[in-house]
N, C-alpha and C positions, 0 to 999 in steps of 0.2 A: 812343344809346350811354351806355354808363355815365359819370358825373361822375370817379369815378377810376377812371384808364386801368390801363392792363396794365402800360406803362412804368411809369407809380406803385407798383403793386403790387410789381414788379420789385424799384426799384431802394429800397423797403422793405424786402426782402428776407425778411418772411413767406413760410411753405410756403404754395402754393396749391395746389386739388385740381382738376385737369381730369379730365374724363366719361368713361364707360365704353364698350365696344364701339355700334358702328353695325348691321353687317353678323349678326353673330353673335346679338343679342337680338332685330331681323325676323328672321331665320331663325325664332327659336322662337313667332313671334307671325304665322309664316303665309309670308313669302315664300317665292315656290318657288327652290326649289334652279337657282341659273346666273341668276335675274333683278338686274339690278342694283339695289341700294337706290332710286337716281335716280328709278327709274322709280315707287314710291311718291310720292316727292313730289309728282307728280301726279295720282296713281288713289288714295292712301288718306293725304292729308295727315295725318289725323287722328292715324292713328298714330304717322308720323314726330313731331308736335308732344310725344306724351304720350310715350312713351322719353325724349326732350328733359328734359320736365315733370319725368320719376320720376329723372332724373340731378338736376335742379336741387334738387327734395327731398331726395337721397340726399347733398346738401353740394356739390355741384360747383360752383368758382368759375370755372369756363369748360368752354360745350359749345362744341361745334364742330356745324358746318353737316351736312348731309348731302348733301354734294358731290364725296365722296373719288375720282368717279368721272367729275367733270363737265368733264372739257374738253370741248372740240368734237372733240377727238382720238380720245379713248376713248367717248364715247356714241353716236359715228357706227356703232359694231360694235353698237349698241344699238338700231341705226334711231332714236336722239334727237337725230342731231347739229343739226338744226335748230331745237332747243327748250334748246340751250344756254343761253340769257341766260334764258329763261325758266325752268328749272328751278333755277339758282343763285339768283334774283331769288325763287321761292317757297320755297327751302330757307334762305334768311338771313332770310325774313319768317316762316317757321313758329319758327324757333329763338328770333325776339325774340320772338313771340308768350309761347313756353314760359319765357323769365325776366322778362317784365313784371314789374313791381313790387316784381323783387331787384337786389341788386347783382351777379348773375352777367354775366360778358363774355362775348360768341358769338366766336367764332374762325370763320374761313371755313376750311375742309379742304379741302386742292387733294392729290390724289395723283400715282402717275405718269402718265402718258401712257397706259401700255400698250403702248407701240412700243420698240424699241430703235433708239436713236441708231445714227447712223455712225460707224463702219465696219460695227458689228455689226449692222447693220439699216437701214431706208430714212432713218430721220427725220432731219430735219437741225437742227442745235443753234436756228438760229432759228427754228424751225418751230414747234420745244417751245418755246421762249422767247416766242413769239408767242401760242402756245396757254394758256399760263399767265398771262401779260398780259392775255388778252382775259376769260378766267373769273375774274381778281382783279379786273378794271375791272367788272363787275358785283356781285359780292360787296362789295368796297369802296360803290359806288352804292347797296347794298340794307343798308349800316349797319352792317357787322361790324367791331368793335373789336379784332382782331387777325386775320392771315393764319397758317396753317399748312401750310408744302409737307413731304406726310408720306409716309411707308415708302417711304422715297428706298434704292436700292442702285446709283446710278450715279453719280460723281461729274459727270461729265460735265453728266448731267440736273438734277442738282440746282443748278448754277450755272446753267445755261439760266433755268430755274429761277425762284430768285432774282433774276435779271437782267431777268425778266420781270414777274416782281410788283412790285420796284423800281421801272420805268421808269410804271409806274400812280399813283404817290402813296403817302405817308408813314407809312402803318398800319405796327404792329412787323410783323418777323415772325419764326417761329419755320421753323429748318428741323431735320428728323426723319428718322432714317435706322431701317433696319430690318435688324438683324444677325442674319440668318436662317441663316449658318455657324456658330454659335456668336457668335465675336468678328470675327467677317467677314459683308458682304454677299455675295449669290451672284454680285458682281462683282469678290469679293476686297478690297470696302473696308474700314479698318481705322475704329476709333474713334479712332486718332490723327490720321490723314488727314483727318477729318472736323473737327474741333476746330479743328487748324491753319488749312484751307482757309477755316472758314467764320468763324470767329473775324476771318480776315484781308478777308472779305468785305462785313465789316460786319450780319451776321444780328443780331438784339437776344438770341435766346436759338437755342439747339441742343438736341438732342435723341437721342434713342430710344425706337422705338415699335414693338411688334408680336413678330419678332423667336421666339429660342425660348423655352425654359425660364426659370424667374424666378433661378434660380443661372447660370444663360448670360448672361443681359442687366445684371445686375448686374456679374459681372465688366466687360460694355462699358461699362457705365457709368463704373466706377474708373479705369480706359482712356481715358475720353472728359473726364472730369473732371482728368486728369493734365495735359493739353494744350490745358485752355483757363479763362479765368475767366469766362468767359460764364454767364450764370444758366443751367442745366439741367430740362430737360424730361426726364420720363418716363415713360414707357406701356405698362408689358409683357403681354406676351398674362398669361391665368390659370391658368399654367402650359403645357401642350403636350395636343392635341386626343386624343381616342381616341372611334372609332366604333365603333359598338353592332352587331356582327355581322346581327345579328337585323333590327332597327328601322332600320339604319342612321344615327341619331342622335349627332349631335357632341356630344361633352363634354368640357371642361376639368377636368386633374384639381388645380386648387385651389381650396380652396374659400374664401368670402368671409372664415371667421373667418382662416384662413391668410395671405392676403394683406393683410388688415388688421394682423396683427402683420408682416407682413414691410415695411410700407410705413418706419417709424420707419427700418430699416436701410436706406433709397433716400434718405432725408434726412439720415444722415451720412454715407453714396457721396458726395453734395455735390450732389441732385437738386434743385433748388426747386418744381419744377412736378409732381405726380405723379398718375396715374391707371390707366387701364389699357384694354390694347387687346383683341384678337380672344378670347371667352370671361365678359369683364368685365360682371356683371348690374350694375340697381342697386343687389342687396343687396351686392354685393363693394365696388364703390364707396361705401355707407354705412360698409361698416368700414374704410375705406382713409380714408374724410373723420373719421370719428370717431378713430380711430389719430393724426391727421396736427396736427385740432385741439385735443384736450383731451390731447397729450404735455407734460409740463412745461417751462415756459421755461428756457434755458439759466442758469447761474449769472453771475452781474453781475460782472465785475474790481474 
């Protein structure tokens, strides 16, 4: 682990830069279309390592694991639920591997489930809570310096949640919602709701991540920032996806020089943490860390 923590970084209150898409840059380096990330970690570590690598050169002061997908919950639809502990156990050992010798911090990525909660669905709040507990008690075990339970659109789940990676040991954690209505999740949660709930829950920091448009998430952000003092996470997709008739090829339509001038205006939204999710290369992330670290220091009172 890094000598100084997250918390430190935090409560210095410097922008920090966290790392760019998972899912979206395999896609362009060979996964097939419906496999899960997960399932690299153990047939093509190498790769997973060097994405890792070209974020940590690209500036990134925290990657995140490649686990977005790894409960026992969701990789059983994967035929991997039995390789639970072992896939999280080699996705936090590729990730230190990829910041040896910097000061970058690995985050463990826990996402949803996959299931809906009840009423809406079979799972039951302790089940998720259990399920989340069991893959941060490995992650934690395998050395990552901070947890992130991310593209939450349930509140429900997302306290589950928290209550679960809590009950494992003392790592920060970040929780991260994904406002894929615009200013709402597709469960109708607002960014105020989020703020309040999790502010009062005790999280170290909160978030947004994924989500639509970089003018959509921004606004949740102003939103999100209105109702809470908690340090702020931010991760917007890079921009909103369009497929190629032809090639069938996903593309995001902003491009790296664009999001690096728009990142300055997600640090006075009130963001500290900033990077970017589903679409995000490492060249976007180079101009999002170079935007972020050579903007001029504020004027001194």
């Amino acid at each position: 682990m890094s000598t100084f923590s997250f918390s430190d970084r935090l409560h210095a209150g410097t922008p920090l830069v966290a790392d760019g898409a998972t899912g979206t840059n395999l896609l362009r380096r060979g996964l097939p279309e419906g496999t899960p990330p997960e399932r690299w970690v153990l047939e093509r570590p190498e790769l997973i390592q060097q994405l890792a690598a070209e974020f940590v050169a690209a500036g990134a002061d925290i990657i995140l694991t490649c686990t977005f997908g790894a409960t026992a919950l969701r990789l059983r639809h994967a035929d991997l639920g039995d390789r639970m502990a072992e896939i999280n156990a080699r996705a936090a050992a590729l990730a230190r591997a990829a910041v040896a010798g910097t000061a970058t911090l690995v985050a463990g990525s826990l996402g949803p489930t996959g299931e809906m909660l009840k009423p809406y669905g079979p799972l039951a709040e302790e089940e998720a809570a259990q399920a989340y507990a069991d893959q941060a008690r490995i992650l934690t075990e395998s050395g990552v310096d901070l947890l992130v339970i991310e593209t939450q659109f349930d509140l429900t789940e997302a306290k589950a949640a928290l209550r679960g990676v809590r009950s494992v040991g003392p790592l920060p954690v970040v929780v991260s919602f994904s406002f894929d209505r615009g200013t709402r999740t597709m469960m109708g949660v607002k960014p105020e709701q989020v703020g309040r709930e999790f502010t009062a829950l005790g999280a170290d920091a909160i978030g947004i991540n994924c989500g639509r448009s970089l003018e959509d998430n921004v606004k949740a952000l102003h939103q999100l920032r209105a109702a809470t003092e908690l340090p702020l996470w931010f991760k917007p997709n890079a921009g909103l996806p369009h497929t190629d008739e032809i090639t069938g090829q996903v593309t995001y339509n902003v491009t790296p020089e664009q999001m690096g001038a728009a990142a300055p205006t997600w640090l006075a939204a009130g963001a500290q943490i900033v990077g970017g999710c589903c679409g995000t290369s490492p060249e976007h992330l180079q101009a999002i860390a170079r935007a972020v670290k050579t903007r001029p220091a504020p004027p001194q009172p």
